[in-house]
PLY file of the C-alpha trace (Angstrom):
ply
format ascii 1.0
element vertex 229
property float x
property float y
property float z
element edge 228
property int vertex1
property int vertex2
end_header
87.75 4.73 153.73
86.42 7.05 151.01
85.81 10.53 150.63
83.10 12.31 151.78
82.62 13.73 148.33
82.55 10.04 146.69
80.18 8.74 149.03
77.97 11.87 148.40
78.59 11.03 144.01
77.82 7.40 145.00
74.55 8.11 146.48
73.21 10.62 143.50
74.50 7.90 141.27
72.38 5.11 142.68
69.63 7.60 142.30
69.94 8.16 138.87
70.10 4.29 138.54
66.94 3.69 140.49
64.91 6.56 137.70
66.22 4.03 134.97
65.10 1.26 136.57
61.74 2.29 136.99
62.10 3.78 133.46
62.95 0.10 132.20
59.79 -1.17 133.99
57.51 1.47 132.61
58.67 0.36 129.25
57.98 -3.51 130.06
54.76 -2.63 131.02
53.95 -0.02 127.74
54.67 -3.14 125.61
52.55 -5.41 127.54
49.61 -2.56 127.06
50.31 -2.29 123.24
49.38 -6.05 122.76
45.98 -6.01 125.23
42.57 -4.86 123.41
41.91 -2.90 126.18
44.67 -2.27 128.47
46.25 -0.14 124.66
44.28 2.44 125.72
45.22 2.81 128.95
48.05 5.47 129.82
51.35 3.71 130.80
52.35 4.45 134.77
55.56 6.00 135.15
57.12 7.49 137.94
59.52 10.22 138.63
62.04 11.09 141.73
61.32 14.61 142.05
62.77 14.94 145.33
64.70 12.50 147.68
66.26 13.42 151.39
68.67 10.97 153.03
69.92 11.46 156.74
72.75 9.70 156.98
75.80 10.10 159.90
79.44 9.66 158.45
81.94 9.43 161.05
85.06 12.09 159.89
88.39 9.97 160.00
90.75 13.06 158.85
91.40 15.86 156.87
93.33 14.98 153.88
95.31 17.83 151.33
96.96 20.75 151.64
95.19 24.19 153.19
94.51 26.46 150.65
97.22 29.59 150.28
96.75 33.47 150.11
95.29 33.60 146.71
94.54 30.56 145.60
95.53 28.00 143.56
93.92 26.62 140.43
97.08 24.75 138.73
100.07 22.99 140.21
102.86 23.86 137.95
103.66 21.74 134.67
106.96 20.21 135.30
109.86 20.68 132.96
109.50 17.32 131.02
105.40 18.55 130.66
106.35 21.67 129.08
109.27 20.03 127.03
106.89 17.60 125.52
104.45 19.97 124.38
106.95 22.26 122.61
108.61 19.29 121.09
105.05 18.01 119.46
103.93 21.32 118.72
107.83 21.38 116.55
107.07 17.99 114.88
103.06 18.53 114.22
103.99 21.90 112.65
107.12 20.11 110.82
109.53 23.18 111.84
112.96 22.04 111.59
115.11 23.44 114.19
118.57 22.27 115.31
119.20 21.16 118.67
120.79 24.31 120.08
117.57 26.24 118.69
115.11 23.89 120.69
116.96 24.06 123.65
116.74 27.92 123.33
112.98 27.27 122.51
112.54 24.84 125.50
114.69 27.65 128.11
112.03 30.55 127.30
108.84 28.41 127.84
110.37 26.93 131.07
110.90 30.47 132.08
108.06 32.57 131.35
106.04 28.94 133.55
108.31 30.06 136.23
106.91 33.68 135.73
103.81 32.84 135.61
103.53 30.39 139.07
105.67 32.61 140.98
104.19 36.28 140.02
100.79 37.36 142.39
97.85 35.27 142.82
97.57 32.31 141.29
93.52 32.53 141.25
93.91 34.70 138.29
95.44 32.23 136.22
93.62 30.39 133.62
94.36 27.40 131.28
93.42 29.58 128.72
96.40 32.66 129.91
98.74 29.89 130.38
99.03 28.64 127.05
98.18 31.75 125.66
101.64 32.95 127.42
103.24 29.81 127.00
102.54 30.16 123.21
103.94 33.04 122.80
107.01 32.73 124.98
108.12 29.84 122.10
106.69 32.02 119.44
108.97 35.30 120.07
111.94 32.69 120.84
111.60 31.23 117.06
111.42 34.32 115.77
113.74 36.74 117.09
116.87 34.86 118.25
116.52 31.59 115.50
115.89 34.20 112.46
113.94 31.39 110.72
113.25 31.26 107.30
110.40 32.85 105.55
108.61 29.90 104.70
109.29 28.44 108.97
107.96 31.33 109.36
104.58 30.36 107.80
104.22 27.54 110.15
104.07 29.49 113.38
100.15 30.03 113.18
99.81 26.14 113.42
102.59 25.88 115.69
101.21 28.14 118.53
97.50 26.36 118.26
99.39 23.33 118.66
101.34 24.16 121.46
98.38 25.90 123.04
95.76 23.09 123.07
98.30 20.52 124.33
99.05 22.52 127.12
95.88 22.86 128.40
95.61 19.39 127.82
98.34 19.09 130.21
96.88 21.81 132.55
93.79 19.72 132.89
95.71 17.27 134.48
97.46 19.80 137.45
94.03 20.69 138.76
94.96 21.46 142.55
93.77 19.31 144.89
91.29 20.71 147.56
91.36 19.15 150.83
89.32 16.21 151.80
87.53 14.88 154.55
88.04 11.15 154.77
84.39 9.31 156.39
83.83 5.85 157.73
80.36 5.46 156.30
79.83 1.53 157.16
77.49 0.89 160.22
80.42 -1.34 161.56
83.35 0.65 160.57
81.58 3.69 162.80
81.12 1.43 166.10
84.47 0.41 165.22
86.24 4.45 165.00
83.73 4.66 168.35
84.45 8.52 168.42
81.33 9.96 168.87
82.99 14.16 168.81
83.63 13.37 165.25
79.89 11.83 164.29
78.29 13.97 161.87
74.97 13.62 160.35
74.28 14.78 157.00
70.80 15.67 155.36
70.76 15.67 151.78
68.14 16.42 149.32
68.60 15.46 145.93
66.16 17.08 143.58
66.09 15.36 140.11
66.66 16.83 136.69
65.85 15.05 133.94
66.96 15.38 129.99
65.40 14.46 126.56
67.69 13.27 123.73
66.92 15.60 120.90
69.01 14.44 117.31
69.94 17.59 115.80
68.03 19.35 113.17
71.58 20.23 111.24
73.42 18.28 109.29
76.03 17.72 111.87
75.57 14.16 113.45
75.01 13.35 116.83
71.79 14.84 119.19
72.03 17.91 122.34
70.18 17.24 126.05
67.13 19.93 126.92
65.59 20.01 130.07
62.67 17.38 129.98
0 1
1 2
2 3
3 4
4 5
5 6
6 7
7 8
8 9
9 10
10 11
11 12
12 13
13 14
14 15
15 16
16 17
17 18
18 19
19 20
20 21
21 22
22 23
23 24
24 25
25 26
26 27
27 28
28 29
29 30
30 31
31 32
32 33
33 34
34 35
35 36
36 37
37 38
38 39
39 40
40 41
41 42
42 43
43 44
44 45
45 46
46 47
47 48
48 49
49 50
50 51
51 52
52 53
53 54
54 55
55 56
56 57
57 58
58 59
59 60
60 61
61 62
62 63
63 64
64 65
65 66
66 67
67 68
68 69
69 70
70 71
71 72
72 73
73 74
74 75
75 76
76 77
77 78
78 79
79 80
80 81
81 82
82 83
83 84
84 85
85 86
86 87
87 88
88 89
89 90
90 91
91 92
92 93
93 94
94 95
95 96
96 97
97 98
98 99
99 100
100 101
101 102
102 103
103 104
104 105
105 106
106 107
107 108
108 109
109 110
110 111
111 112
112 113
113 114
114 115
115 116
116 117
117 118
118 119
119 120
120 121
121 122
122 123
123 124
124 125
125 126
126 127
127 128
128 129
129 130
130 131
131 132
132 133
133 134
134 135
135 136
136 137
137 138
138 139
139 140
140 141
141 142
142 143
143 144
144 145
145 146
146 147
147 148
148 149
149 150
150 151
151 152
152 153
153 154
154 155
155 156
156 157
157 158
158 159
159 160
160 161
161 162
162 163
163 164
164 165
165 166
166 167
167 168
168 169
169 170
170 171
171 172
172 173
173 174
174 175
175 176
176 177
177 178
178 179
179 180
180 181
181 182
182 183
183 184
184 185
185 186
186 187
187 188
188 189
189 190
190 191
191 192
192 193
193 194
194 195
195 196
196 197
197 198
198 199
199 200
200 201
201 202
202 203
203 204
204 205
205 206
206 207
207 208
208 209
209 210
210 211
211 212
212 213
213 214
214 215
215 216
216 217
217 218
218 219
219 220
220 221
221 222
222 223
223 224
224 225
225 226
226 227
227 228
């Protein structure tokens, strides 16, 4: 059975198909109207979807995910091996040369200040952007007060820490909490089948359509930007 929320995408999504569709067949029918003496002058019919309602019922099969806590929760927390990882390709992308007893110090004050950082107050006020920040600097301090590094090591902290920073919220991108779910039976036959009618719902939904233009950019950059058609 899918999620309420997929079923919902699915439906905008055949929407979306169904304005390029009739997109497609306005084009068809411009280039039959360039060729025609007469019908060239003619203005090509096209058609928008400026609003669409569907009343549908689902039929709720459970509630899937954990409630949400006091607080909040944005992240799950990177596991050790995550946070090892990062530090380790933040070390060879920067090429600092450290010995093994200086990583593992390295790798012991980013898994701590983590710790700090899940476990301390509400977890709605963390950020991807804190996270690494902190996480950054937790290696940071570590290389430089208790390795003593060299001068020129020392050089290669700026790239080190922008390293380190964008792969962890690379990483954080993936630990996204998961809200809970309601799982639907959306199938005419799969709801006679469930045949509980307490947990029939009906849902109306208007989707009001919002179309783009490609623009190519004016710069020298390559590529193009969306505006509002």
């Amino acid at each position: 059975m899918p999620k309420l929320g997929e079923f919902i995408g699915a439906l905008v999504t055949d929407v979306v198909r169904a304005r390029v569709r009739a997109d497609m067949e306005s084009l068809k029918i411009a280039e039959a109207y360039s060729g025609h003496d007469l019908l060239k002058y003619l203005p090509v019919p096209r058609f928008r979807l400026p609003d669409i309602t569907v009343d549908f019922p689902v039929s709720v099969s459970s509630l899937e995910g954990e409630p949400p806590t006091v607080g909040g929760k944005l992240f799950d927390e990177p596991t050790r091996a995550d946070i090892r990882q990062s530090v380790r390709s933040a070390l060879l992308e920067s090429e600092f040369s450290l010995s093994s007893a200086q990583r593992r110090k390295v790798y012991a004050a980013v898994e701590r200040r983590s710790k700090q950082l899940f476990q301390a107050g509400p977890q709605a006020l963390l950020s991807s952007q804190m996270i690494s920040n902190e996480i950054a600097k937790a290696a940071s301090s570590s290389i430089k007060g208790s390795l003593k590094v060299s001068d020129k090591q020392a050089d290669k902290l700026p790239k080190f820490e922008s390293v380190l920073k964008s792969s962890m919220r690379a990483i954080l991108a993936t630990k996204l909490a998961q809200s809970p779910y309601l799982q639907v039976a959306v199938a005419s036959d799969e709801i006679k089948l469930h045949g509980d009618n307490e947990s029939l719902l009906r849902v109306r939904l208007t989707i009001t359509e919002d179309a783009y233009e490609v623009i190519n950019r004016d710069d020298a950059s390559q590529g193009f930007i969306l505006t509002p058609e």
